[in-house]
N, C-alpha and C positions, 0 to 999 in steps of 0.2 A: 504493500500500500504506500501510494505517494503524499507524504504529510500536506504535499502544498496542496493536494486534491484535496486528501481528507478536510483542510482548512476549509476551502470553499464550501462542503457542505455542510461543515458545522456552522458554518456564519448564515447560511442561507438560513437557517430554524431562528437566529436569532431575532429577527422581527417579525409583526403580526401585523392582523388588519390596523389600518390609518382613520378607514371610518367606518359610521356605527351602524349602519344601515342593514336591517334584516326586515324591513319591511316591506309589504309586496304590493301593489293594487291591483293585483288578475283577480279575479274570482274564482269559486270553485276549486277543488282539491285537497288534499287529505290534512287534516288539522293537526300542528304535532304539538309534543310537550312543552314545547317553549313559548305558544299562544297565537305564532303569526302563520298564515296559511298558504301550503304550500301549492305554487301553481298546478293545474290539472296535467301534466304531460303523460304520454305511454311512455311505455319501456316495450326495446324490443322485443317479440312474441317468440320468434324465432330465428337461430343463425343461419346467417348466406354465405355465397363463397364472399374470401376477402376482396375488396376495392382497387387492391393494389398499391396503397398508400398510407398513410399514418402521421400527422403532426401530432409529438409528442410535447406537452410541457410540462415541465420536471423543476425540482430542487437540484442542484449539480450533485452528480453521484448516484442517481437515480436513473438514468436511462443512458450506460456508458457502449461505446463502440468500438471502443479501443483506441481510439485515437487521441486520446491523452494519455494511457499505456495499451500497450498489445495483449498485456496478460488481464484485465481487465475489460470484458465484452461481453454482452447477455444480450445486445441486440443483436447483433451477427448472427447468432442462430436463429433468432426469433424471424429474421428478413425469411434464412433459406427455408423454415419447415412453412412459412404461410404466405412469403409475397411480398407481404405489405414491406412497402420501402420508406423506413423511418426517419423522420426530420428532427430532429431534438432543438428544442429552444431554453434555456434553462432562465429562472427566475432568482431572483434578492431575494424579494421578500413576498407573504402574501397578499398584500396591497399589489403590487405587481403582478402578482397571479393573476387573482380576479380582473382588474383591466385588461390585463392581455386576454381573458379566455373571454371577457365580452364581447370582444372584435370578432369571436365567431373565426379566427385562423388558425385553432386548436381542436383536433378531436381529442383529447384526453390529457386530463392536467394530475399532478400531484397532489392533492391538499391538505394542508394542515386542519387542522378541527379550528380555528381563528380564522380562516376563512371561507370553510366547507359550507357553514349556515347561508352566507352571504351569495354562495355560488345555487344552494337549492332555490332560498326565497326569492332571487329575483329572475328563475327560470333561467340561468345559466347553463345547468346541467343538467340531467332527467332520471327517471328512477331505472336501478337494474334488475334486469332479471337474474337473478344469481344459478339459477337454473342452466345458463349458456355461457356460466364459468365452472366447468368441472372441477378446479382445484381450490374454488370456492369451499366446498366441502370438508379442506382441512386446514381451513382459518379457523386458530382458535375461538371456540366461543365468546370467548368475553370479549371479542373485539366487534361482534356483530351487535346490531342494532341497537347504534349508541346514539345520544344526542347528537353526535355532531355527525354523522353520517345514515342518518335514519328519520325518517317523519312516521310516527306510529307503524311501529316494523317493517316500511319499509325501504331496504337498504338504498341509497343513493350512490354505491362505490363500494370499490373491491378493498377491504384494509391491506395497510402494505407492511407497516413494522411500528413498531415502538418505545419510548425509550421516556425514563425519570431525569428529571430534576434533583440531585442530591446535595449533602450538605459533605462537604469536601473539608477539610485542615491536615496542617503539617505536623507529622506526628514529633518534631525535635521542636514543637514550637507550643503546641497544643499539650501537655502531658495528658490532662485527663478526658478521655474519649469524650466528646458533646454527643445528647442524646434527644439535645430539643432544638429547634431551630432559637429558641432565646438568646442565645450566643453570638446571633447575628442579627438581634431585632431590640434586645433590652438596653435602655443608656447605660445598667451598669456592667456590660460586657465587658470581662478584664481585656478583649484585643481589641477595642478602643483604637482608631487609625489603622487597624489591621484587616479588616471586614472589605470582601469584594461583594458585589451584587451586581444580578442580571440587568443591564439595559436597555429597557421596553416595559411599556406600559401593561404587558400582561404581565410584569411580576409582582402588580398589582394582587394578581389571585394569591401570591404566598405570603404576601402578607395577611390577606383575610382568612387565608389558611389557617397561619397561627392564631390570630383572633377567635377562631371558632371553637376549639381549645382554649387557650387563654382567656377569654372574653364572651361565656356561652350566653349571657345577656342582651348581646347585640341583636342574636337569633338568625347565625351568617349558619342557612344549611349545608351552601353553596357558595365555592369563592367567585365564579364567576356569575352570582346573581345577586348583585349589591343596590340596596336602596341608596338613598342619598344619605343619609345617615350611619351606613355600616361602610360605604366610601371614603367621608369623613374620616372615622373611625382609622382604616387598613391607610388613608393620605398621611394622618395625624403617626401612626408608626414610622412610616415612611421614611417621614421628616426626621423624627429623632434616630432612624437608624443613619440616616445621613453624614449626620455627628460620628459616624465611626465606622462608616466606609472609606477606603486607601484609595479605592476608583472602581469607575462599573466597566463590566466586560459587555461586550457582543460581540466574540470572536474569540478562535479559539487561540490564538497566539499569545493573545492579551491577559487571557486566566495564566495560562502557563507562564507566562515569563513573571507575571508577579507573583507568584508560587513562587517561582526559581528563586527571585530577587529577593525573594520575606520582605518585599510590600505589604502582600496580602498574604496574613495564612490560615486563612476559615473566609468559606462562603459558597453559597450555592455553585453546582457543576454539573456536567452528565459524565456518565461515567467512562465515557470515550478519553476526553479530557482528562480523567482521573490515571488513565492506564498510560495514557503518552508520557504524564509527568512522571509517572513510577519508570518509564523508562529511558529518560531522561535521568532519572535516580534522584528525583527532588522522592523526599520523604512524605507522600501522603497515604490519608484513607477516607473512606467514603460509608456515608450510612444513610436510612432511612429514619428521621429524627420518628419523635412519638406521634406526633402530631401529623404526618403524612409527605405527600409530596403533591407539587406540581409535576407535570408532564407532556410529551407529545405523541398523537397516533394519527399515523397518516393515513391519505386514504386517497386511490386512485377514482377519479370520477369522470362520466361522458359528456361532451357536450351536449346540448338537447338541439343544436345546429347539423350538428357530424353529417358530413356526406359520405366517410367513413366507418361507420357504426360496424359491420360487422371486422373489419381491424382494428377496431376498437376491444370490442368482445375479449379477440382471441391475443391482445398486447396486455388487458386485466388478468386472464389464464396464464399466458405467460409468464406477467413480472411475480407470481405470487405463485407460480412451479417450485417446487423445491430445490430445483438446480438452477434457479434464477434468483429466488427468492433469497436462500445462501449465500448468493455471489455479492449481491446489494448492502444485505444486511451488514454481512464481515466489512465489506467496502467503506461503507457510508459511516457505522458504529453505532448501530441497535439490534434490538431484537427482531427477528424476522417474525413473520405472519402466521406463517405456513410452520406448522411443530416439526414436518419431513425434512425441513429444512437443515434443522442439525446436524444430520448425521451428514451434510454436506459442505460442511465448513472446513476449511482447510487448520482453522483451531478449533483445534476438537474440542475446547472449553469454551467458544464463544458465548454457546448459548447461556452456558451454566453464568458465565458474567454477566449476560446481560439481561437473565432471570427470565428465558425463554417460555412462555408456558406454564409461568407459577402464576396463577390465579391471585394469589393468596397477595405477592407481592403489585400484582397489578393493580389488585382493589384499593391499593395504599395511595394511587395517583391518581388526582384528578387533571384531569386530561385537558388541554387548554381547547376552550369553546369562548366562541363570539359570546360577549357579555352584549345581551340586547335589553329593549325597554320591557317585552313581558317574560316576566322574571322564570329564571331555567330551574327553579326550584318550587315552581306548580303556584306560588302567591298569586294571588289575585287582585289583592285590597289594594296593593302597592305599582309604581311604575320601580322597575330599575333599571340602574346608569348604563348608557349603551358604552359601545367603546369610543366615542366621541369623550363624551366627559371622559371616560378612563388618561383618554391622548391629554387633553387637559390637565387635566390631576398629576400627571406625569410629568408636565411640564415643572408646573410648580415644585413638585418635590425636586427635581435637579436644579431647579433656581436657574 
C-alpha cells in the first residue's frame, strides 16, 4: 500500500455535507424514520445485458485501476467479466459528491451516511432491488437497512465497509489507559494543550455523544438529532475543549506527525491512522471509551438518471464480491462489507483489526447521518438543527 494513496483516502472521509437540506417537495413515496418523504421512484425489476459503460464516482481508493499502482486493480476485472468500460471520477468531500451526482454525469456514486439522506430526498438516486445483487446476501446484517441508506426497509444502496472513530494516546505520554472520552472534553484534562480533535462540523455528534452519558438530562437519544438546546449544550463543550486542543486534524498526515512531535498525545483517530503511527514506532493505543463512538459506513448508491442501470447493478455485485471487497477494504483501511471477504486479505489479521463482523462492537458506533430538521430520533414536538446551523456552530467554536 502506497501511504500517499492511502492519505488521499483518509482525507476524502474527512469532510461532510456543507448544507442542511433533506427536504423534498415531490409528492408521494414511502415515509421514512427521519419524517421527510421520500420521492416515489422504481427500482429496477429486473437485470439486462450491460450498457457497455459505467461512470463511477468514488472516494479515492474506492474504484482503483491500477494506474496509480499495478498491484492494486479491482476494476480490471470487473471491465473483462461484464463490458462495462469504467470512468472513475473521484471526490473531497461529500458536499462535492452530491453536486456532482446532480448533474446526472454519474451512474453510481460512493456515499457516506452525511450525505446518503440528501442524495435519497431530493430524488438523486433511486431505491435497489437487492435481489439483482447476488452478493448482497452476505452483507453483514447490521449494515442493512439503516437510516442512512434505507426509507422504511427499503435499501437505497449496496453497503461497502466501515470503520470507528476512536480515542487514540501515546502510551510514554498517557501512563494511565483513558477509558472515557472526558480526557479530551473536560477543562480539567491533565493534557491541557495536548488534545487533537476532528475538523468538521460532524464532530459535533461526539461531543453530544459524551453528553448523552454525561449529561442524560439534556435527553440527547441521538447525537445527530439535536434541538437547539442540546446544540447549545454539545457548542458550549466545544468551546471549553478548545482550551486544550494543540490543533485539529483533517488529514491523515497531520494526526501522525503530531503524534510523532508530542504536540498532541490523546485525541480522537481511526484506526488506520493508529497502525501507521505504531509503524512509524511512535508509541500509541486505541480504545472504545464507555460512552461509545462516532463513525462511518458507506454505501454505494444508483443514480435515478442512469442510462446505465444494468452496469450499474453488476459494479454494486462487484465492489462488494469478496475478492473485490478485500482488495478495497485492506487498501483504503476499514472493514469490508462482505464477512467472505476475510479470508481474502492479504493480512490475515485485517479483519480481526478492524472488528470485521463483530456486531457487538459495531453497535458501539453511531454512524455519521445528515442531522436534518425532523429529528432522527422519532420526536415530534421538537424541530432539530439541520446541518446548516451545525456548519455555523462550527464556525464559532474555531473562532
Amino acid at each position: 500500500m502506497k501511504k500517499l494513496t492511502l492519505l488521499v483516502g483518509l482525507s476524502a472521509l474527512t469532510l461532510v455535507a456543507a448544507s442542511c437540506g433533506t427536504s423534498d417537495d415531490s409528492s408521494g413515496g414511502a415515509q421514512s424514520d427521519a419524517g421527510f418523504t421520500a420521492p416515489d421512484l422504481p427500482k429496477l425489476d429486473k437485470l439486462g445485458a450491460g450498457e457497455g459503460k459505467l461512470s463511477v464516482l468514488a472516494w479515492p481508493g474506492y474504484a482503483e485501476d491500477g494506474s496509480n499502482d499495478p498491484k492494486v486493480d479491482w476494476v480490471s476485472s470487473f471491465e473483462k467479466k461484464t463490458g462495462c468500460q469504467v470512468t472513475v471520477k473521484t471526490f473531497g468531500t461529500s458536499d462535492e459528491a452530491v453536486s456532482l451526482m446532480k448533474t446526472g454525469q454519474y451512474d453510481v456514486v460512493s456515499a457516506s451516511g452525511d450525505a446518503s439522506l440528501r442524495l435519497i430526498a431530493g430524488g438523486v438516486v433511486e431505491p435497489v432491488n437487492t435481489d439483482l445483487v447476488p452478493n448482497y446476501s452476505d452483507v453483514y446484517p447490521f449494515l442493512k437497512d439503516r437510516p442512512w441508506n434505507s426509507v422504511k426497509g427499503q435499501m437505497y444502496g449496496i453497503p461497502h465497509g466501515y470503520g470507528a472513530n476512536l480515542l487514540m494516546w501515546r502510551t510514554d505520554k498517557v501512563t494511565t489507559p483513558p477509558t472515557s472520552w472526558s480526557a479530551v472534553f473536560e477543562a480539567d484534562s491533565p493534557y491541557k494543550g495536548k488534545v487533537t480533535a476532528y475538523d468538521s462540523p460532524i464532530y459535533i455528534a461526539d461531543a453530544a455523544m459524551y453528553l448523552m452519558a454525561k449529561k442524560p438530562d439534556l435527553g440527547i437519544k441521538n447525537p445527530y438529532a439535536l434541538d437547539d438546546t442540546q446544540l447549545q449544550a454539545a457548542v458550549d463543550l466545544l468551546k471549553q475543549q478548545k482550551t486544550l486542543v494543540s490543533e485539529y486534524w483533517s488529514d491523515y498526515l497531520k494526526e501522525v506527525q503530531a503524534f510523532t512531535s508530542g504536540n498532541s498525545v490523546i485525541g480522537t483517530t481511526w484506526q488506520v491512522i493508529a497502525n501507521v503511527a505504531t509503524g512509524e514506532k511512535v508509541p500509541v493505543q486505541v480504545t472504545v471509551p464507555t460512552e461509545g463512538v462516532t463513525g462511518w459506513s458507506d454505501t454505494w448508491m444508483l443514480s435515478a438518471t442512469s442510462k446505465n442501470k444494468n452496469c450499474g447493478y453488476l459494479w454494486m455485485d462487484h465492489i462488494v464480491s469478496p475478492e473485490a471487497n478485500a482488495a478495497v477494504a485492506e487498501y483504503f483501511g476499514e472493514s469490508p462489507a462482505n464477512g467472505k471477504a476475510c479470508a481474502l486479505t492479504a493480512d490475515k489479521t485485517h479483519c480481526t483489526t478492524f472488528h470485521a463482523g463483530d456486531q457487538a462492537y459495531s453497535e458501539k458506533i453511531w454512524y455519521w447521518t445528515t442531522p436534518i430538521e425532523q429529528c432522527l430520533d422519532g420526536r415530534t414536538d421538537v424541530k432539530c438543527t439541520d446541518y446548516g446551523k451545525w456548519t455555523q456552530a462550527w464556525t464559532q467554536i474555531k473562532g
